[in-house]
C-alpha positions as CSV (number, residue, x, y, z in Angstrom):
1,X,13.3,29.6,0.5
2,X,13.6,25.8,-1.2
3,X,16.1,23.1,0.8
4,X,18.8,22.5,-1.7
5,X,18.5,18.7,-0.8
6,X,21.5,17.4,0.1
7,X,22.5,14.1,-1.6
8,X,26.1,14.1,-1.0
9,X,26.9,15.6,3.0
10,X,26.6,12.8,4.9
11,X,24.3,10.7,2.2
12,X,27.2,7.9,2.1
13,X,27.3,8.1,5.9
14,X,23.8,7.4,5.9
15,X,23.6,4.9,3.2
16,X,25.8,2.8,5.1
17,X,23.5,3.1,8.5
18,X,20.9,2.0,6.2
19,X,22.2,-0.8,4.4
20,X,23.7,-2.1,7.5
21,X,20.4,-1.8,9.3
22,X,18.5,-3.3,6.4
23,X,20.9,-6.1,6.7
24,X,20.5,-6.9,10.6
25,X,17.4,-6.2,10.2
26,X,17.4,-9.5,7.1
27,X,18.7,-11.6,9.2
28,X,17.4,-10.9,12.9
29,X,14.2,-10.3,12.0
30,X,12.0,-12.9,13.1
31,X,7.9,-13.1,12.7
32,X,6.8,-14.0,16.1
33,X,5.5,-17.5,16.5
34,X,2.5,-16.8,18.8
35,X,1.5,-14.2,16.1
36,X,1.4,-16.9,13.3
37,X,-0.2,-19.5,15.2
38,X,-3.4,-17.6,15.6
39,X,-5.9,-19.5,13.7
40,X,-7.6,-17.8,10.6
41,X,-9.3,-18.8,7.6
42,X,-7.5,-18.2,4.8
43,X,-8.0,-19.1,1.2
44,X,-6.8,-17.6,-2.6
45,X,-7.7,-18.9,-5.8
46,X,-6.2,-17.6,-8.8
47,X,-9.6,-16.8,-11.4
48,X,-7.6,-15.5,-14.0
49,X,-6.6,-19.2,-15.0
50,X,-10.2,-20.2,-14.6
51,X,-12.0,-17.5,-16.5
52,X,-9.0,-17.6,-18.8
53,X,-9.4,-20.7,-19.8
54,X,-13.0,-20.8,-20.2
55,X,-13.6,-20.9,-23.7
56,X,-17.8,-21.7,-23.9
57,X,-20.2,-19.7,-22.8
58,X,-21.6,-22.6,-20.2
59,X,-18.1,-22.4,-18.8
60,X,-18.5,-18.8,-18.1
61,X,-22.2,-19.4,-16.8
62,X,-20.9,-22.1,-13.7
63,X,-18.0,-19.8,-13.2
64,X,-20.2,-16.7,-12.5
65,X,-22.6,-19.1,-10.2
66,X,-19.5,-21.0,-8.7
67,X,-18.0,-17.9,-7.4
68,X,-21.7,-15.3,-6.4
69,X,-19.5,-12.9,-4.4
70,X,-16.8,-11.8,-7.3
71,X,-19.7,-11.8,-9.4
72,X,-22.1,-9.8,-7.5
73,X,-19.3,-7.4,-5.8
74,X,-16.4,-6.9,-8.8
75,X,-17.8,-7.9,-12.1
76,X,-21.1,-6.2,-10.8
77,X,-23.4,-8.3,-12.9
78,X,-25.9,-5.4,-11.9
79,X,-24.8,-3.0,-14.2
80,X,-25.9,-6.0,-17.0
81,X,-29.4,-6.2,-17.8
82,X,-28.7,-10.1,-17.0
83,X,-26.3,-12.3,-15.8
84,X,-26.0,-13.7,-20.0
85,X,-25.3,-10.7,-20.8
86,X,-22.3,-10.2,-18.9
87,X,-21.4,-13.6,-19.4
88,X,-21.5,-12.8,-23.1
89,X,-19.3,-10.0,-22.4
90,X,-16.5,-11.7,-20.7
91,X,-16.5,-14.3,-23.3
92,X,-15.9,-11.3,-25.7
93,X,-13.2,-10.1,-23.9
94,X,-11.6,-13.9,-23.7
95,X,-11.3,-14.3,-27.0
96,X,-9.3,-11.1,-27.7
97,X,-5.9,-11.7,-28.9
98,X,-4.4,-9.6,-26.9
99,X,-6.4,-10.0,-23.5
100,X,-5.2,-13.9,-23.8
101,X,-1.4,-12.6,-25.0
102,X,-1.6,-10.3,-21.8
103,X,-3.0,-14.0,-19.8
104,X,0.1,-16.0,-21.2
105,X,2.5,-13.0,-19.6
106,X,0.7,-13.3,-16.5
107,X,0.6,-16.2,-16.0
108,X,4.3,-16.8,-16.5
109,X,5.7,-14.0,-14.1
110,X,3.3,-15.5,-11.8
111,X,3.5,-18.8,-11.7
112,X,4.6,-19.1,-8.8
113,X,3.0,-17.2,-6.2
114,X,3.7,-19.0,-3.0
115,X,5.8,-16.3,-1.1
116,X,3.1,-13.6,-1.8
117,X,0.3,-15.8,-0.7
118,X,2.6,-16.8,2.5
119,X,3.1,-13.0,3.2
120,X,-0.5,-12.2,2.9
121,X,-1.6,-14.9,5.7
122,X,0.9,-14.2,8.1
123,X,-0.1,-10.5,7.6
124,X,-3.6,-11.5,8.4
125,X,-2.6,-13.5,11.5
126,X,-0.9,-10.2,12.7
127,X,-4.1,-8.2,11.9
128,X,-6.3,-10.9,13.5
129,X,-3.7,-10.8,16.8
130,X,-4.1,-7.5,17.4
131,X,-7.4,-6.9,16.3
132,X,-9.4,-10.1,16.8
133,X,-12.6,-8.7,15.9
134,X,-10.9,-8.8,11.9
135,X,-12.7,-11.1,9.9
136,X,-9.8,-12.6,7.0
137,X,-11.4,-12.0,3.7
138,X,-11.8,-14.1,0.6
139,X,-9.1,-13.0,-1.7
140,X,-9.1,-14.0,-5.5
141,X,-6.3,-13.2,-8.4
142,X,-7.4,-12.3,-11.7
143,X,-6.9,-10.3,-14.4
144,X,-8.1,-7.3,-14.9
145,X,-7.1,-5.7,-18.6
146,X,-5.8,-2.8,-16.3
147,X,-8.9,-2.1,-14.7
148,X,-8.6,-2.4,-11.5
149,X,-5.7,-3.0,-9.5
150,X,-6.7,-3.7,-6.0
151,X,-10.6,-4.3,-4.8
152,X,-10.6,-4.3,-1.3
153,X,-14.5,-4.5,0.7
154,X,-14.1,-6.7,4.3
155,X,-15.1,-9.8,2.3
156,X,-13.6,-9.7,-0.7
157,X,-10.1,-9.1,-2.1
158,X,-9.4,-8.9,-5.9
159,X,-5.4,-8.4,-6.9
160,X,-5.3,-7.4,-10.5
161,X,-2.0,-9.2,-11.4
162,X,-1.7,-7.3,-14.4
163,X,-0.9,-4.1,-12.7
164,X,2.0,-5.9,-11.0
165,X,3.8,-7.6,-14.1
166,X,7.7,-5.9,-13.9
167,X,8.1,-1.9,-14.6
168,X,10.6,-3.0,-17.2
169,X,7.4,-5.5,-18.6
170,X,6.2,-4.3,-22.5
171,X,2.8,-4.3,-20.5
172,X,1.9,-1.7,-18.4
173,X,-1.0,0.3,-17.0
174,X,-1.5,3.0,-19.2
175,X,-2.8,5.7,-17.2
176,X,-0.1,6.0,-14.3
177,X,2.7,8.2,-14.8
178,X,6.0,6.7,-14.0
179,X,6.7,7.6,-10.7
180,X,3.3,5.6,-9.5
181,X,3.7,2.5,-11.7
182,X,6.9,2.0,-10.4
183,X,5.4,0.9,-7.5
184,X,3.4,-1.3,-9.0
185,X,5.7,-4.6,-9.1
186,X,5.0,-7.9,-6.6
187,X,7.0,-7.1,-4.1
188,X,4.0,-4.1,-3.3
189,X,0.8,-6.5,-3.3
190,X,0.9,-7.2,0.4
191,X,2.0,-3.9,1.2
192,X,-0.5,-2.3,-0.7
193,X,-3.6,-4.4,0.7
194,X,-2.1,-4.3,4.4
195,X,-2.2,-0.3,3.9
196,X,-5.7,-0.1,2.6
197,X,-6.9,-2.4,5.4
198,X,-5.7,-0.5,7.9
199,X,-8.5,2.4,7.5
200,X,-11.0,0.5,9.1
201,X,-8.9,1.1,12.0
202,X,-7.2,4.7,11.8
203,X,-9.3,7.0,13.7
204,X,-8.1,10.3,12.8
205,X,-10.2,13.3,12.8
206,X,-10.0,14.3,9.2
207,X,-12.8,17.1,9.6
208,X,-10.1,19.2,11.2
209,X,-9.3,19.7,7.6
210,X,-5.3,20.5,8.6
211,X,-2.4,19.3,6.6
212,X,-0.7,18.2,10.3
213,X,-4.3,15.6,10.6
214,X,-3.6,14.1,6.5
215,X,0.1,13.0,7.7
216,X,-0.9,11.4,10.9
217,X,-3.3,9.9,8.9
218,X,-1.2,8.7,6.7
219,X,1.3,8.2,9.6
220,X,-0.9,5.8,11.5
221,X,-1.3,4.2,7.6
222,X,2.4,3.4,7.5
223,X,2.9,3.0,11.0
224,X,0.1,0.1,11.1
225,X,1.4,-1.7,8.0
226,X,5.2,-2.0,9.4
227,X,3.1,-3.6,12.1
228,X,1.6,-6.1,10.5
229,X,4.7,-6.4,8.1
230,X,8.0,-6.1,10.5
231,X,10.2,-7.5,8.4
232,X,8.9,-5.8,5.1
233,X,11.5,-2.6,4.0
234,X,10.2,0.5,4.5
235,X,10.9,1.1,0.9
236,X,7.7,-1.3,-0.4
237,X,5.5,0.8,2.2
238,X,6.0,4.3,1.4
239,X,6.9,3.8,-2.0
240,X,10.7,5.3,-1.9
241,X,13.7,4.1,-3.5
242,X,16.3,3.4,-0.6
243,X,18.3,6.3,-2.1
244,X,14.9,8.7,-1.2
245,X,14.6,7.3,2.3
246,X,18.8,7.8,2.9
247,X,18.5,10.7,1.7
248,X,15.1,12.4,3.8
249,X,16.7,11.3,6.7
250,X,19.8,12.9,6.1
251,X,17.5,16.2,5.3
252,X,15.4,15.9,7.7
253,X,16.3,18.7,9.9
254,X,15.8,20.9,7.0
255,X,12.6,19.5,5.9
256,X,11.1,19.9,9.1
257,X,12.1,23.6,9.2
258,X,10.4,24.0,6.2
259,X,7.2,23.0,8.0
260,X,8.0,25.2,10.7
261,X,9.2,28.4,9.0
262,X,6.5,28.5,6.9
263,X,3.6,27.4,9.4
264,X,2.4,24.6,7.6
265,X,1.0,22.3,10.3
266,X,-2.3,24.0,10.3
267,X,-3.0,25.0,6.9
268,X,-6.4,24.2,5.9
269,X,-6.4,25.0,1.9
270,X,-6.7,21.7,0.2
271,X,-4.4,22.4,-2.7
272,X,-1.5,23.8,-0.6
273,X,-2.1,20.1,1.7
274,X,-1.8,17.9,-1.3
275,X,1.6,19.6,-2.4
276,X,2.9,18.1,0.6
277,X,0.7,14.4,1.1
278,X,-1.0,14.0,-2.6
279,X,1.0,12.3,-5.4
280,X,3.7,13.8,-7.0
281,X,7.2,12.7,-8.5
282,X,8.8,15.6,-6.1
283,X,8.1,18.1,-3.6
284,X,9.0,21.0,-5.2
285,X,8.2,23.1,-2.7
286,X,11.2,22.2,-0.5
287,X,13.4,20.6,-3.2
288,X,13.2,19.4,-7.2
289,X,15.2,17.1,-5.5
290,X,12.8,15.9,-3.0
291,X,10.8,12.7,-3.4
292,X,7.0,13.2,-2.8
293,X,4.8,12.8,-0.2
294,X,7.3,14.0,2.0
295,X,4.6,15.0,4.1
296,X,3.2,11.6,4.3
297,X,6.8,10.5,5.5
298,X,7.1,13.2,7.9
299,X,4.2,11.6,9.7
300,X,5.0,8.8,9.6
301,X,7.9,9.7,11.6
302,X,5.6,11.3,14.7
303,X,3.9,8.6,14.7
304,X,6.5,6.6,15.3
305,X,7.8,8.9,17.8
306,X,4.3,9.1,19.8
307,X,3.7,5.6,19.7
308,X,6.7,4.6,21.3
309,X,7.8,7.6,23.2
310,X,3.8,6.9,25.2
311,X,4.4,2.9,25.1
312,X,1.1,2.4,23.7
313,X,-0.6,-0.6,22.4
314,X,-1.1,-0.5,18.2
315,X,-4.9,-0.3,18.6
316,X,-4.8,2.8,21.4
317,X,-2.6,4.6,19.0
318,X,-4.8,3.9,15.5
319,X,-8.3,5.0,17.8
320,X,-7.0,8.1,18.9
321,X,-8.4,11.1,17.1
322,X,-7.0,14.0,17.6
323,X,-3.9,14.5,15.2
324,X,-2.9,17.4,17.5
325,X,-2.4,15.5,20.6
326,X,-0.4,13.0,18.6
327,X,1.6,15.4,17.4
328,X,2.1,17.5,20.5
329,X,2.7,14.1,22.7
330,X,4.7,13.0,20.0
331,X,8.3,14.5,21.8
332,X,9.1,14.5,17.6
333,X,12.8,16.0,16.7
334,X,14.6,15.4,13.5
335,X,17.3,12.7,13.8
336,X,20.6,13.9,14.1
């Protein structure tokens, strides 16, 4: 039987916990000091102004020697028969009219990008802190004609600006449906990268093939990225509208019956997992009305729970293993 998910019992109750949490949480929320003052070496450099504005092919030449790693590791000069050739090629591509109109929009909506860069180091002083054995990687802006949003290797970070320009922007990625690029906006860069960085770190067994070991995967994902990102709403790390988060917590109950009336934990069949944890404007199977993921959400919640309900240290809880013992150890209950 599907939830009938409830937007209207106790949604305005639970709105107004949210909102007034979300506001506390504005103004108490504090990055800690000692955090911040761990030394790292940080640097970003915006390429899309200097490849942008490169309108020779000598220009193009030092820029591909001046910068070896984003040449070797992004623009993989390999795939070229030589390095002239795909300078050649990016000189082509600079002197399309509408690659350079797509620059101009860029490079207005980011002008400045202060705040993101800010949010970016002080996430990598909280990685470094708890995992000192992180090495802060080189990270570079640039455009990227929508073809590729975020690289991410241990050295080298490349944010495709283009992908973030406003959903309401005349420019937008043209293979994402709607419900994915509307998570693609600038207040999800940091967000985004913290998440990605965080599976050199999250341990879980996935060769147990269950859908119960893909959402404490996922759980630790989210779990690790409000870690590094306390003060960040839980909105630009899952990817919900406040309305979807009010309104899973208010059916929580039922969505977690769902799991348990129909034995879903321990389901191995790939395709009835990713109705539950892959990407999806809904989860039809408990609710039309349900956001997606849910799964990935419900994780994240015994995660929480097992964390805290243990008092373990961050890095304990992203080496452990065995999604089972999480969950089991987890004491998890719907809130009431």
């Amino acid at each position: 039987m599907k939830i009938l998910f409830n937007y209207r019992q106790g949604i305005l109750l639970m709105m107004l916990t949210l909102t007034l949490a979300c506001k506390n949480q504005e103004e108490e929320c504090r990055l800690d000091k000692k955090i911040l003052a761990v030394p790292i070496d940080f640097d970003l450099e915006r390429l899309e102004d200097r490849f942008y504005n490169a309108y020779e092919i000598e220009e193009i030449n030092y820029l591909l020697e001046a910068y070896p790693d984003f040449t070797d590791k992004y623009l993989q000069v390999e795939l070229y028969d030589s390095k002239a050739e795909l300078a050649k090629a990016l000189l082509e591509i600079n002197q399309d009219s509408l690659m350079q109109e797509l620059y101009q929009e860029v490079k207005q909506e980011f002008s400045d990008f202060e705040a993101i860069e800010q949010q970016l180091r002080d996430a990598f002083a909280y990685i470094k802190y708890y995992f000192p054995e992180f090495k802060v990687p080189k990270v570079y802006t640039y455009l990227s004609g929508f073809g590729n949003d975020l690289f991410i290797t241990e050295d080298l970070i490349v944010i495709g600006l283009d992908y973030y320009l406003p959903k309401t922007h005349r420019f937008q990625p043209p293979d994402l449906p709607q419900y994915m690029a509307d998570r693609y906006e600038r207040d999800f860069i940091v967000p985004m990268i913290v998440t990605a960085i965080s599976s050199r770190y999250n341990q879980v067994d996935l060769t147990q093939n269950t859908l119960l070991a893909e959402m404490i995967f996922y759980g630790k994902a989210y779990h690790f990225t409000k870690a590094m990102l306390p003060c960040i709403s839980d909105e630009y790390i899952i990817g919900y509208t406040t309305d979807e988060i009010a309104a899973s917590y208010a059916n929580e109950a039922l969505i977690w019956s769902h799991f348990i009336e129909n034995d879903l934990l321990f389901v191995t069949n790939p395709f009835e997992i990713r109705k539950y944890t892959g990407e999806a404007p809904s989860t039809d199977e408990i609710s039309p009305d349900a956001p997606g993921r849910l799964g990935r959400w419900l994780g994240w919640n015994i995660v929480d729970d097992y964390r805290f309900n243990n008092e373990l240290e961050l890095d304990q809880l992203m080496a452990e293993r065995d999604a089972e013992k999480i969950f089991r150890r987890s004491g998890y209950k719907p809130r009431q």
